[in-house]
C-alpha positions as CSV (number, residue, x, y, z in Angstrom):
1,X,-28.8,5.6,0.4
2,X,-26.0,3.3,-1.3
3,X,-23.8,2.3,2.2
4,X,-20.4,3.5,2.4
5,X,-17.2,1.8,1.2
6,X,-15.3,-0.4,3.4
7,X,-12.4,1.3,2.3
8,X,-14.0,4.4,3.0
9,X,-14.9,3.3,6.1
10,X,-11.5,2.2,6.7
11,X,-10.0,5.5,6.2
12,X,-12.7,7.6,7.7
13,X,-11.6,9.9,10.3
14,X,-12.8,12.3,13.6
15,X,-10.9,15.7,14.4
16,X,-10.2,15.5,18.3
17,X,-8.4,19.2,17.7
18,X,-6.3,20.9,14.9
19,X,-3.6,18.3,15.0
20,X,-5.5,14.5,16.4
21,X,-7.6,12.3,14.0
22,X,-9.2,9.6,15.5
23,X,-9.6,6.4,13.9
24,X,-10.8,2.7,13.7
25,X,-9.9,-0.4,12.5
26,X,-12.3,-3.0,11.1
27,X,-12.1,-6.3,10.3
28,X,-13.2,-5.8,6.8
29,X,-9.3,-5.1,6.2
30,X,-7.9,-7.5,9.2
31,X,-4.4,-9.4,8.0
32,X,-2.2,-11.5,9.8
33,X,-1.1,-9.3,12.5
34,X,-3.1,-6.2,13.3
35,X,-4.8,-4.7,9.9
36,X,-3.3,-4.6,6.2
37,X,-0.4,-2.1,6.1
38,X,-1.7,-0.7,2.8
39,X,-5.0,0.4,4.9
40,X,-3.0,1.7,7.4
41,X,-0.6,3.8,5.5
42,X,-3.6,4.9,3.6
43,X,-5.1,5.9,6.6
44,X,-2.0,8.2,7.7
45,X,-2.1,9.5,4.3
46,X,-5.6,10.5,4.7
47,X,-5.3,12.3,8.5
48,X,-2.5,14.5,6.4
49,X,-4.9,15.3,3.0
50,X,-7.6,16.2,6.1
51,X,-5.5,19.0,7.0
52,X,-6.6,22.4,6.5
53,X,-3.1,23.8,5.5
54,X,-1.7,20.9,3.6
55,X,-0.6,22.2,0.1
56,X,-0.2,20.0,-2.8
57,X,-0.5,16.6,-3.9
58,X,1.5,13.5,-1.8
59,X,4.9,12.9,-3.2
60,X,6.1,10.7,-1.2
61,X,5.2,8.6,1.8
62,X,7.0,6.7,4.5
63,X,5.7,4.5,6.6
64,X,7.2,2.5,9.4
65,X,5.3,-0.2,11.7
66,X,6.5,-0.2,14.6
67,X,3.9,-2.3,16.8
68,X,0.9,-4.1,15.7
69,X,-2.1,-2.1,15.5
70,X,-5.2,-4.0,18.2
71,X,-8.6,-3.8,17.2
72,X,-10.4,-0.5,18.2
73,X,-9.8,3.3,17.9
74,X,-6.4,5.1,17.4
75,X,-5.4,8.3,17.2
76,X,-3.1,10.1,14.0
77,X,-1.3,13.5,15.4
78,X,0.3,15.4,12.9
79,X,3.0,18.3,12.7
80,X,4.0,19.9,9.3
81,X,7.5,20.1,10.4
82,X,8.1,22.7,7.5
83,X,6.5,24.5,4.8
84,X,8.4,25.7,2.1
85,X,6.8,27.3,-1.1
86,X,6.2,24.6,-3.6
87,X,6.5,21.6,-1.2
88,X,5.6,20.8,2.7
89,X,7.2,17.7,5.1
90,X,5.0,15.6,8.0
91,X,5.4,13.7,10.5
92,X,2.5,11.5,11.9
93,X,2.1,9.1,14.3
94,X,-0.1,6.7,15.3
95,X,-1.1,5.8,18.9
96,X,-3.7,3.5,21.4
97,X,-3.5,4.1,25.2
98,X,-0.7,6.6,24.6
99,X,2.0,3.7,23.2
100,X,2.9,4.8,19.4
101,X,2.3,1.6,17.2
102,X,3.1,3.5,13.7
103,X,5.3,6.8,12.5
104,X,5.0,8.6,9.3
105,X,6.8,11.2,7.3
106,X,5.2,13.0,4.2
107,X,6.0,14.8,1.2
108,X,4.1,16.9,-0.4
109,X,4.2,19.4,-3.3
110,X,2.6,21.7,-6.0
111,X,3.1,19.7,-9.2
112,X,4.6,22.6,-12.5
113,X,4.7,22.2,-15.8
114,X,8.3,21.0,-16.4
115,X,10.3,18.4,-18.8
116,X,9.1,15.1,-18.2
117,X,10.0,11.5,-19.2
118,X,10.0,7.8,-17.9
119,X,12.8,5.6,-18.2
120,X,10.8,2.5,-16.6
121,X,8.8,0.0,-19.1
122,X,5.9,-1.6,-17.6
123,X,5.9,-5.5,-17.6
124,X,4.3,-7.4,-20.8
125,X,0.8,-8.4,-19.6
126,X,-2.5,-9.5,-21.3
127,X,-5.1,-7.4,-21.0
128,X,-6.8,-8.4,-17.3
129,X,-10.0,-9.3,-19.3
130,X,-8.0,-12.1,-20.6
131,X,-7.3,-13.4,-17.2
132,X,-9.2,-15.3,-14.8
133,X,-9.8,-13.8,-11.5
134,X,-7.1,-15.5,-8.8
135,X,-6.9,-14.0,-5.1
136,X,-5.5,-15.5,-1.9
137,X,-8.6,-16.9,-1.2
138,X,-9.5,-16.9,2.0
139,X,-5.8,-16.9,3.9
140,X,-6.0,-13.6,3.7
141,X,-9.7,-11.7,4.5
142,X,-9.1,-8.3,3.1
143,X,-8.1,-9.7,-0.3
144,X,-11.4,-10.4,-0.9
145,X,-12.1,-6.5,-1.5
146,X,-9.9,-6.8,-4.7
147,X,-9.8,-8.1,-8.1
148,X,-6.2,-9.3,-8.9
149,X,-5.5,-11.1,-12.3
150,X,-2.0,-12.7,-11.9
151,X,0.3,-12.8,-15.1
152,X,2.8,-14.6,-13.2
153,X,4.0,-15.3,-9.3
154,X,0.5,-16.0,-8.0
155,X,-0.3,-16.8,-4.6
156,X,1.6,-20.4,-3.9
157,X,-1.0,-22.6,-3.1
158,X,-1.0,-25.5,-0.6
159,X,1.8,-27.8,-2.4
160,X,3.9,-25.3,-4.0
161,X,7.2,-25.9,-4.9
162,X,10.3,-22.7,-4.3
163,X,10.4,-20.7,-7.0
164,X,13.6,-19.0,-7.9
165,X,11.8,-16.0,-9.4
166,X,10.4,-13.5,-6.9
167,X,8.1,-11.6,-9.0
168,X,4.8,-11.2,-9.3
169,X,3.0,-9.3,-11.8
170,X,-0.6,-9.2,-12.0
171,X,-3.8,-7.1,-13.0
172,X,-5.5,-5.3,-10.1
173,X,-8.7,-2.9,-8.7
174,X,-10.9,-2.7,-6.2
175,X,-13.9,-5.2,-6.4
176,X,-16.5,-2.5,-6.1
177,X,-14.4,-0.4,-8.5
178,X,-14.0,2.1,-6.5
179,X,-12.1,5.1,-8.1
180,X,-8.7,5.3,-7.3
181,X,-7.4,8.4,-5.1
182,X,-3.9,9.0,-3.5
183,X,-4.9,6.8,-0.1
184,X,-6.3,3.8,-2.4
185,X,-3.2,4.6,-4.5
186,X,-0.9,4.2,-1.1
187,X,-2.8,0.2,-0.2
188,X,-2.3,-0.8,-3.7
189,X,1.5,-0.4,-3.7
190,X,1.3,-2.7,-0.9
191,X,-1.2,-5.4,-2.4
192,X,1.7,-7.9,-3.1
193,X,2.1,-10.7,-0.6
194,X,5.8,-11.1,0.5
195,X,8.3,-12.1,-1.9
196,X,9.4,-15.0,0.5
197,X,6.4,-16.4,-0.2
198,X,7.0,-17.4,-3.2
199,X,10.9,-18.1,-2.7
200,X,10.3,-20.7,-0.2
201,X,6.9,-22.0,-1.8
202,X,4.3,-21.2,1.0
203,X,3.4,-19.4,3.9
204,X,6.6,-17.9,6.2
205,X,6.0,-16.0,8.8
206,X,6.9,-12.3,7.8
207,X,5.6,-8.5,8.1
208,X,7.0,-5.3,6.6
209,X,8.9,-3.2,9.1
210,X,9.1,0.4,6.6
211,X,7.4,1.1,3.6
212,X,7.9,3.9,1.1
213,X,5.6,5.1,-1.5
214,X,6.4,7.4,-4.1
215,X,3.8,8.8,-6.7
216,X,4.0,9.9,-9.8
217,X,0.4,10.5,-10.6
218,X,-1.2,13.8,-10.3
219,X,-5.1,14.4,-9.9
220,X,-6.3,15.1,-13.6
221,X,-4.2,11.0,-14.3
222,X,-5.6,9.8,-11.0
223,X,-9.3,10.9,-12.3
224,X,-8.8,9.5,-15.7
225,X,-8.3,5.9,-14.1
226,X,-11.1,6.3,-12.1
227,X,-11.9,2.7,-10.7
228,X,-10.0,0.6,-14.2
229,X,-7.3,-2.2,-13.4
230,X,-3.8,-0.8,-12.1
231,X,-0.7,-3.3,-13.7
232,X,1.6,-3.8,-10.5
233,X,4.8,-5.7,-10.7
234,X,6.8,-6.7,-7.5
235,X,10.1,-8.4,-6.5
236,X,13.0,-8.5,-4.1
237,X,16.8,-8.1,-4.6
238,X,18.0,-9.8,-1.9
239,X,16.8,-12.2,1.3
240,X,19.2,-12.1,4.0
241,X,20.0,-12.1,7.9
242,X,15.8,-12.5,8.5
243,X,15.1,-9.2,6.3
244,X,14.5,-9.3,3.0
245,X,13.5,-5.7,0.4
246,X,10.5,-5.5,-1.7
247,X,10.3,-3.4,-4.8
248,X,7.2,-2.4,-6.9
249,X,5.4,-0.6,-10.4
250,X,2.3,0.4,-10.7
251,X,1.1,1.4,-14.0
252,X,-2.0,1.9,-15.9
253,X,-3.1,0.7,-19.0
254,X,-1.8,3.3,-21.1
255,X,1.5,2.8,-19.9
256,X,1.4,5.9,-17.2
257,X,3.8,5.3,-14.7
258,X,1.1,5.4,-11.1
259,X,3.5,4.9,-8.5
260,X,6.4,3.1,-6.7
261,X,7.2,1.2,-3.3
262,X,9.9,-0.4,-1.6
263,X,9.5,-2.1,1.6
264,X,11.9,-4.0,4.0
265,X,10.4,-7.0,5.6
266,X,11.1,-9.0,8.4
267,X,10.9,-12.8,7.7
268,X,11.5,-15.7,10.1
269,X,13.0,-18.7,8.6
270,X,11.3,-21.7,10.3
271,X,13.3,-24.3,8.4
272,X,16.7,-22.9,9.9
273,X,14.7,-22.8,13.8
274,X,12.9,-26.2,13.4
């Protein structure tokens, strides 16, 4: 029997009663502080998908960190704070020893047949088979689980120079090629290391404070991907006061418009304290 995957595993959940999910972190998906907000918010997105009278597909996800996650169990409760008929609102939270370290609110909604159009272009980038393969290395231990391909803003390495771009746009899927469903969808959008990163040429001390994830795919373009390369371009607008936002695409090769994110982060500005 072929083990399960560590995202998977990651996301796997108990049902304590109609409303509690208990999970787990693992160090598979450790990050600087506590585990990789993209597992976790994929995590709360799961606990919702897991319940029985969830309607529709995620719209839209919010997630907000509010204390690090420890090592160990945790539990997700849930309320649907209202159903209405084509689209239903949650609110999560997750907990260990009764303290709540992470909140959640949830859209989702029947998808119709309506008018549809994109106004976005995705980024010019080689095809990823073009590219050579180009992680953080081993800075960071859950980046190990993915194949990115950077087109441009790669990971600074040790003698980096500030760059006055934020962006980064690169070529990315899971290593195992795993196929990509709304909770692998939700860690993807937050796959890009923090735009101060690259602004000040190196390692600051930072972590996102609220992330929101939008998606634009439904099930029948989500299944068509399967496990194929996502294109994901990030930046910020503006750095200031020890916050700075993050924005991001994700698109597939065909030009489909997957999802979008934008984060604030907290950053700590160690020339300005030293």
């Amino acid at each position: 029997m072929t083990p399960p995957h560590p995202f998977d595993n990651a996301i796997h959940l108990e049902t304590i009663d109609g409303n509690v999910r208990r999970g787990r972190t693992h160090p598979e998906w450790a990050n600087m502080v506590g585990p990789f907000g993209g597992i976790t918010a994929a995590v709360m997105l799961r606990a919702i998908e897991t319940q029985p009278d969830r309607i529709g597909e995620p719209l839209a996800l919010t997630v907000n960190f509010t204390a690090p996650i420890a090592d160990g169990d945790f539990d997700i409760s849930l309320r649907a704070a209202r159903t209405n008929r084509t689209n239903q609102h949650w609110i999560a939270e997750l907990s260990q020893d009764g303290a709540v370290t992470t909140t959640a609110t949830a859209v989702f909604g029947v998808r119709r047949a309506t008018w549809a159009d994109t106004e976005a272009h995705p980024p010019p980038a080689p095809p990823p088979e073009q590219l050579i393969p180009g992680g953080p290395g081993d800075f960071i231990v859950w980046g190990r689980l993915y194949d990115m391909r950077f087109v441009e803003g790669a990971f600074p390495g040790e003698h980096a120079q500030p760059n006055r771009s934020s962006t980064s746009t690169l070529w990315m899927r899971d290593s195992a090629q795993r196929p990509v469903d709304y909770p692998a969808l939700a860690a993807l959008c937050d796959i890009f290391y923090p735009r101060v990163f690259l602004r000040r040429g190196g390692f600051v001390p930072s972590g996102t404070i609220s992330l929101t994830t939008y998606f634009h795919a439904d099930q029948q373009q989500l299944d068509a991907l399967g496990g194929d390369y996502v294109l994901g371009i990030a930046h910020a607008n503006r750095f200031s006061g020890g916050y700075f936002d993050q924005s991001a695409q994700l698109w597939t090769r065909g030009r489909a418009l997957l999802a979008t994110s934008h984060q604030i982060v907290y950053f700590k500005d160690v020339c300005a304290t030293s």
